[in-house]
C-alpha positions as CSV (number, residue, x, y, z in Angstrom):
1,X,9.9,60.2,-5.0
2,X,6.8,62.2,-3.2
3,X,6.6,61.2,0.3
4,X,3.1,59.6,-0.2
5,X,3.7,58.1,-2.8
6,X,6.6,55.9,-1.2
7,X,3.9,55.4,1.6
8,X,1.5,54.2,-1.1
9,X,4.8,52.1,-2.2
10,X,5.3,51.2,1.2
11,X,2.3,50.0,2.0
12,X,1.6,47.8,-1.1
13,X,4.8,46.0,-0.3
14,X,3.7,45.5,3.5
15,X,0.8,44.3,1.7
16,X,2.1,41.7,-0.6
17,X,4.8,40.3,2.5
18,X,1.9,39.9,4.6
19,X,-0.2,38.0,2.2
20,X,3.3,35.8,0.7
21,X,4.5,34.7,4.2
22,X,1.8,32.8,5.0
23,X,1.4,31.1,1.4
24,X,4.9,29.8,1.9
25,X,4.6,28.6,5.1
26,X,1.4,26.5,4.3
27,X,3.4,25.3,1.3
28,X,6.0,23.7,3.2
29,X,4.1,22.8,6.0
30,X,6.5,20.4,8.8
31,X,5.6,16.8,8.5
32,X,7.0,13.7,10.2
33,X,6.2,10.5,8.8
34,X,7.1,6.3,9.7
35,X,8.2,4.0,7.3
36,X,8.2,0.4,8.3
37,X,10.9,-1.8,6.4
38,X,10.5,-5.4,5.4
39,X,14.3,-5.8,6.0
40,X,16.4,-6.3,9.1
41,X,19.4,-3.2,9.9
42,X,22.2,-5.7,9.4
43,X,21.7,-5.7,5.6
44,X,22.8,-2.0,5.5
45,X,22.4,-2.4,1.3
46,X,19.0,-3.0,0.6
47,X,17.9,-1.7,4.0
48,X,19.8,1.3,3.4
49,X,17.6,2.4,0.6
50,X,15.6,3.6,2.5
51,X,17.4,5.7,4.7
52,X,18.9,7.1,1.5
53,X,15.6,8.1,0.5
54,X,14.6,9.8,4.1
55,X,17.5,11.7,3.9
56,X,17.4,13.1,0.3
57,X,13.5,14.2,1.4
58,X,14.6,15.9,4.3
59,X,17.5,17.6,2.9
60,X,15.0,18.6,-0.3
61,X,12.4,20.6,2.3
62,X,15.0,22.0,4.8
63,X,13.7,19.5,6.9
64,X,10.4,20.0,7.1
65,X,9.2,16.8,5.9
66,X,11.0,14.0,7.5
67,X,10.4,10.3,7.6
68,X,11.4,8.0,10.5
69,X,12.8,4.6,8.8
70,X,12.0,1.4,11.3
71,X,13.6,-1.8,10.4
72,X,11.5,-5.2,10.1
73,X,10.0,-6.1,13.6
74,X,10.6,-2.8,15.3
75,X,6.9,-1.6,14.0
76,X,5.3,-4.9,12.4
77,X,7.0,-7.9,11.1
78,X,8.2,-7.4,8.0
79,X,5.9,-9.5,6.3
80,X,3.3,-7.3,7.1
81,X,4.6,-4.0,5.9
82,X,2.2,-3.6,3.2
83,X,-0.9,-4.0,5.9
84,X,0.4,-1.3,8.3
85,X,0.6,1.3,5.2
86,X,-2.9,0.2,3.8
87,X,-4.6,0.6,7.7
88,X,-3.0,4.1,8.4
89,X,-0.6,2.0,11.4
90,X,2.6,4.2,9.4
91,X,2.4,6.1,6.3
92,X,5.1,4.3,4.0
93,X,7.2,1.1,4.1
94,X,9.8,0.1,2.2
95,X,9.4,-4.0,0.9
96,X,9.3,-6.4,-2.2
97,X,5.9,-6.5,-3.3
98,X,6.2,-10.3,-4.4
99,X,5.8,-11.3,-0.4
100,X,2.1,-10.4,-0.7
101,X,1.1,-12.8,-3.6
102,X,-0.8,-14.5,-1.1
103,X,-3.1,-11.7,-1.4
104,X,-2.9,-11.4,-5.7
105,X,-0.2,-13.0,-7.3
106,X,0.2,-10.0,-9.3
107,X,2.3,-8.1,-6.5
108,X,4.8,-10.3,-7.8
109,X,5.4,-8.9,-11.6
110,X,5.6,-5.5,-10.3
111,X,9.0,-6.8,-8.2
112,X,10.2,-9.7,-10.0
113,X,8.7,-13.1,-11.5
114,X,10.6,-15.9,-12.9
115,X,12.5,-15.6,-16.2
116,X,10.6,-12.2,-16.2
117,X,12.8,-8.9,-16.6
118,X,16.6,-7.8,-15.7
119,X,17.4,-5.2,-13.2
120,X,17.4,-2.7,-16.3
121,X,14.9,-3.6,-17.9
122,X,12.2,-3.6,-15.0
123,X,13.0,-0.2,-14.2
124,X,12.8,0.7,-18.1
125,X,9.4,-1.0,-18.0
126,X,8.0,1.1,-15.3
127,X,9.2,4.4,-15.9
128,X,8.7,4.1,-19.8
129,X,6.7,1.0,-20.7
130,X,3.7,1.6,-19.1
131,X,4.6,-0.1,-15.8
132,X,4.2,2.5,-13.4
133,X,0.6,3.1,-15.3
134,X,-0.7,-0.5,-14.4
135,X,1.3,-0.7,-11.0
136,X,-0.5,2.4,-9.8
137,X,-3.7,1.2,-10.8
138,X,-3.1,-2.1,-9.1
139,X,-1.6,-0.7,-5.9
140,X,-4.2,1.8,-5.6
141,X,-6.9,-1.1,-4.9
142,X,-5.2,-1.5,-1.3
143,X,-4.8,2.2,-0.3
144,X,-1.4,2.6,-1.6
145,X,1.1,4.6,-3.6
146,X,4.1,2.8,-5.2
147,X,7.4,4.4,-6.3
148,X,10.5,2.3,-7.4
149,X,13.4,2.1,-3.7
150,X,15.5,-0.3,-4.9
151,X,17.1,-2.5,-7.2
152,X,18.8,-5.7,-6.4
153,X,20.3,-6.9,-10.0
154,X,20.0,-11.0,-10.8
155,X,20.0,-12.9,-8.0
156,X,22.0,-16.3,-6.8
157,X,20.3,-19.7,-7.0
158,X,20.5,-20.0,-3.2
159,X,22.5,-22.6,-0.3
160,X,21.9,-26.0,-0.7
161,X,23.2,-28.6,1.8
162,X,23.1,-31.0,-0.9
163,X,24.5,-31.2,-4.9
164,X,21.4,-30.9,-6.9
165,X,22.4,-31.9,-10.1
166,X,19.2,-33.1,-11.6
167,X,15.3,-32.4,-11.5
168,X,14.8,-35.2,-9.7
169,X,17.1,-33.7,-6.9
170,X,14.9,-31.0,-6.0
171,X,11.7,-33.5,-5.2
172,X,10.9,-33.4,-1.5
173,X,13.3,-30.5,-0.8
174,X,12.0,-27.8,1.4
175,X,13.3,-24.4,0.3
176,X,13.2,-20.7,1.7
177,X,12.2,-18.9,-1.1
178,X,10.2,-16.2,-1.5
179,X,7.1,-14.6,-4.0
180,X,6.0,-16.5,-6.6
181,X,9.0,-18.7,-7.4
182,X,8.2,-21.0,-4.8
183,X,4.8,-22.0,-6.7
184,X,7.1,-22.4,-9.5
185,X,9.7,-24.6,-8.1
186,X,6.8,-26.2,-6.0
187,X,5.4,-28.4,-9.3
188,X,9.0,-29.7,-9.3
189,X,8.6,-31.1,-5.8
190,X,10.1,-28.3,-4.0
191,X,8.7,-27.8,-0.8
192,X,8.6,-23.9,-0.3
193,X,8.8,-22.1,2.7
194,X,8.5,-17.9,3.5
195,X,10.6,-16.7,5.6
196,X,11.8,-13.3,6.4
197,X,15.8,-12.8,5.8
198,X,16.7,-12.7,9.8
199,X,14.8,-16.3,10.1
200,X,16.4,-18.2,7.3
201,X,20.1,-18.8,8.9
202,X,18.1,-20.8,11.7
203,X,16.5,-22.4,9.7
204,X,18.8,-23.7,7.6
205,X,21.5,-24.1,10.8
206,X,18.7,-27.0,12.2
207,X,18.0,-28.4,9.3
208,X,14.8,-26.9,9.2
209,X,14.7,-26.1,5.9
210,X,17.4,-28.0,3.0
211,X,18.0,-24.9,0.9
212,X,17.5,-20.6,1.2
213,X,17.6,-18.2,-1.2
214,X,18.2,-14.7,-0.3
215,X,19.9,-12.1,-3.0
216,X,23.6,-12.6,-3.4
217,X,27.1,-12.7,-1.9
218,X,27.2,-9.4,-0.5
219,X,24.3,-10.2,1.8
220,X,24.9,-13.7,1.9
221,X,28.3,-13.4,3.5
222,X,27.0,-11.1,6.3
223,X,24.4,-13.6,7.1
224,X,26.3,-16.7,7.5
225,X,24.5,-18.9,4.9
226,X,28.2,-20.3,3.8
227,X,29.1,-21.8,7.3
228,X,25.8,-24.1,7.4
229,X,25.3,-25.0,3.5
230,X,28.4,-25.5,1.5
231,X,26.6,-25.3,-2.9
232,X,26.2,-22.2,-3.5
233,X,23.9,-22.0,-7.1
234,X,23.2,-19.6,-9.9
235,X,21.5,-17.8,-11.3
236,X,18.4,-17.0,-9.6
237,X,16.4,-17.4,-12.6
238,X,13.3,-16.1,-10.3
239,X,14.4,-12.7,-9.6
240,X,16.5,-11.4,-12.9
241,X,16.1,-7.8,-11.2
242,X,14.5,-7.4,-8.0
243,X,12.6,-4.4,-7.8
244,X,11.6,-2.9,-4.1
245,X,9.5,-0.3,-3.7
246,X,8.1,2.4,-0.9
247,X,4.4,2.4,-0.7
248,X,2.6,5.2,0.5
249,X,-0.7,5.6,2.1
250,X,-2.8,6.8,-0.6
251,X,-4.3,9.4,1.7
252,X,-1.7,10.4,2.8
253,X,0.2,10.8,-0.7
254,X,-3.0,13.0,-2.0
255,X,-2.8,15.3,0.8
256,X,0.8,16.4,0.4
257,X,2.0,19.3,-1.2
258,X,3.1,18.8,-5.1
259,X,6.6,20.1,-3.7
260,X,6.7,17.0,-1.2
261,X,5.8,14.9,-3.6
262,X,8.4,16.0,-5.9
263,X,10.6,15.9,-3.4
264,X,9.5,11.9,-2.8
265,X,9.4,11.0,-5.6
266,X,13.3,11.6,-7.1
267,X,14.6,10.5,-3.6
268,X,13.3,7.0,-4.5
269,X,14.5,7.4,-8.0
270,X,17.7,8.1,-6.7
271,X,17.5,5.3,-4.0
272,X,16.4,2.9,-6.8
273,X,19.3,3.5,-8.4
274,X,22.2,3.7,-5.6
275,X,20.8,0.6,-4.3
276,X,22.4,-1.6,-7.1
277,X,25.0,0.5,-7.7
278,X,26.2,-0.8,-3.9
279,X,25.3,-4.5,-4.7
280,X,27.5,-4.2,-8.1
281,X,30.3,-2.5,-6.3
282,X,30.3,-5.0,-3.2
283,X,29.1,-9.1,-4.6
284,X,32.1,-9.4,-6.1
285,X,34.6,-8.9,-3.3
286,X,32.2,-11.2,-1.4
287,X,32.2,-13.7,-3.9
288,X,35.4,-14.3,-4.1
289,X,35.9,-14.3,0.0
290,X,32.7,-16.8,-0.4
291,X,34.7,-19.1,-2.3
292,X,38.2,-18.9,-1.0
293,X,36.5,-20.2,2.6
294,X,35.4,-23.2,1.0
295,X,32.0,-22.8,-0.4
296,X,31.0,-24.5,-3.4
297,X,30.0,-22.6,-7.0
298,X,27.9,-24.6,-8.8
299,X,24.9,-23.8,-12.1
300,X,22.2,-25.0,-12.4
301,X,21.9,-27.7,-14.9
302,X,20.4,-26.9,-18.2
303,X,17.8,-29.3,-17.8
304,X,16.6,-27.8,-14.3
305,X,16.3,-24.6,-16.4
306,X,14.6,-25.6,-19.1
307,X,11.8,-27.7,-16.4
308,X,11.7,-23.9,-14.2
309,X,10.5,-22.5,-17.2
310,X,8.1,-24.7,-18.4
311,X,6.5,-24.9,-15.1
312,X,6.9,-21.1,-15.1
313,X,4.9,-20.6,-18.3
314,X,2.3,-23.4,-17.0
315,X,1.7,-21.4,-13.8
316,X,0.9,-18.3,-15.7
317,X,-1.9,-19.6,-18.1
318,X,-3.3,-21.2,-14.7
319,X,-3.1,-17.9,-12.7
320,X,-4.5,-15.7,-16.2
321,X,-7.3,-18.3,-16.7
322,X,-8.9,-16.5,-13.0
323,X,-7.2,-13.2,-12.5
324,X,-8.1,-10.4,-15.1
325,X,-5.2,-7.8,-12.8
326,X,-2.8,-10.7,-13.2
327,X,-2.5,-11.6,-17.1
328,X,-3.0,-8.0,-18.0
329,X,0.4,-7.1,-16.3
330,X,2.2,-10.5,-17.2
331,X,1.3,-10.3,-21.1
332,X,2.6,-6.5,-21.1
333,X,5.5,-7.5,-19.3
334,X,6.5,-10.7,-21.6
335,X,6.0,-8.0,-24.6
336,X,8.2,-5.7,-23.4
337,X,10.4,-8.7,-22.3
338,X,10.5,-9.7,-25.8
339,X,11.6,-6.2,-27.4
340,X,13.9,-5.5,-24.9
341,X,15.9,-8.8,-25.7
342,X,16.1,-8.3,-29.3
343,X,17.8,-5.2,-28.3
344,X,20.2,-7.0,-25.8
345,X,21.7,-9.7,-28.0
346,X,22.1,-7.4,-30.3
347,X,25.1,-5.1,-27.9
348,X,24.5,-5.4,-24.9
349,X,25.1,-9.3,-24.5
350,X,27.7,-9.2,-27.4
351,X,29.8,-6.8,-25.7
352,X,29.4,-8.3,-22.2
353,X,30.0,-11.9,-23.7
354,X,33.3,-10.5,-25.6
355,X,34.1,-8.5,-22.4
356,X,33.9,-12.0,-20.4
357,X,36.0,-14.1,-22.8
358,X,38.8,-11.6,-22.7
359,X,38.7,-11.3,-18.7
360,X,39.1,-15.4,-18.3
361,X,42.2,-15.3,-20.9
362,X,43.8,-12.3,-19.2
């Protein structure tokens, strides 16, 4: 090669590094974000989703996007997670949408509703049944982004300090229980009362409330629900599949690069899906540790069942009658619902009811 011509060479490549360097850097620009969690340290499971999820996004961008988690209370209560994201106080939280139906009750289908959806099939609903479509929508009317952080699988029934055997049991009982479910329970003369999950063993301790509901053994065992109410009740026909979510300022969501995004966006999945994977692998142990010190397992009754859901459906023509956002998500839900459990008692509930039958004859 001519000498000028490797300085032609030369200098073209100088070129191109000069102009590629800077490209990349603006690309993957460093970024450090808050999230502020609904959920106290101490329940390392479904608090622990999203630390999961910090950690995959800085390990995805060498580091240069980071997110600081904060538990509930350390930022805002963690009731009010969704506020701080929507008024630019952090850019993300991590929460259950249901505990801002006092805003629009349909947060709550996008979580969980009453004899709505299974852990599975909420999370096939909104990646492939046009879930994430409406939930976007929806979200985006308070300045947020949603992405699935979390699954929780069915839920227990909750501590009672009293056998409730019958509907007529449950009148003039006042209940920790959160979302929607306690509008439900509520026309069967529940009393309902939201509180957030490092509030309710207090509550329950003095008596201040006669029942709590909070996810299952695992959780319920590390917050001591078993040494101040002894029936312990399933299932928790109001959340078949709790699904929490990180919401991101909208703002702040459409100014990062696609990468980041990207990058976001597969750490929740991947969060979404190690949370239940840690609630399957640790409510049983708990269970049984549960019941060997004493607490009580108990069903509920058909016939409270059979009145939930009644009063379920009756709430839902009430709240569709006035909210357009509302029966637009429930009736696609209940449609999906209702082809996804033709499918189930088909093989999947065959081969988990055969699978049961054999375990209890050894």
């Amino acid at each position: 090669m001519k000498r000028r011509d490797f300085l032609k060479v030369s200098a073209t490549g100088a070129a191109v590094a000069a102009v590629a360097s800077p490209a990349i850097a603006q690309s993957s620009p460093e970024i450090k974000w808050r999230l502020t969690s609904s959920f106290p340290k101490s329940l390392d499971t479904i608090y622990g989703a999203a630390e999961i999820m910090a950690k995959q996004v800085a390990e995805m961008t060498d580091n240069k996007f980071q997110i600081q988690v904060f538990a509930a209370g350390e930022v805002v209560p963690g009731l009010q997670a969704l506020d701080a994201v929507s008024n630019g106080t952090v850019e993300m939280c991590h929460t259950a949408a249901y505990y801002y139906v006092g805003k629009d009750p349909t947060f709550a289908i996008y979580a969980t509703v009453p004899f709505g959806l299974n852990a599975r099939m909420q999370n096939s609903w909104w990646y492939q049944g046009g879930g994430s479509q409406l939930g976007e929508e929806f979200f985006k009317k308070y300045g947020v982004m949603p992405h699935p952080c979390g699954n929780t699988g069915t839920q227990m029934g909750g501590w009672f300090r009293k056998e409730i055997k019958t509907v007529a049991d449950l009148n003039g009982i006042k209940m920790r229980i959160g979302g929607i479910a306690g509008q439900v329970l509520a026309k069967l003369g529940v009393v309902p009362q939201q509180l957030a999950g490092g509030d309710i063993y207090p509550a329950l301790e003095k008596g201040t409330v006669d029942a709590a509901e909070w996810i299952g053994p695992y959780d319920d065992e590390k917050l001591g629900f078993n040494k101040v109410a002894p029936f312990y009740y399933y299932p928790g026909f109001w959340e078949g599949g709790l699904m929490c979510h990180s919401l991101t300022n909208l703002e702040k969501w459409n100014s990062l690069p696609k990468a980041y995004q990207a990058a976001l966006v597969n750490a929740n999945a991947n969060a979404n899906t190690l949370m239940q994977a840690r609630y399957d692998q640790q409510n049983p142990g708990a269970l049984k540790r549960l019941v060997a010190s004493g607490t009580q397992l108990r069903p509920f009754s058909n016939e409270i069942l059979e009145a939930s859901l009644k009063a379920t459906n009756e709430l839902w023509a009430e709240i569709s009658a006035k909210n357009p956002d509302f029966k637009k998500a429930i009736d696609a839900m209940q449609a999906y619902r209702g082809d996804e459990y033709l499918w189930w008692q088909v093989a999947e509930y065959t081969f988990d009811s055969f699978q049961i039958r054999s375990r209890t004859r050894g």
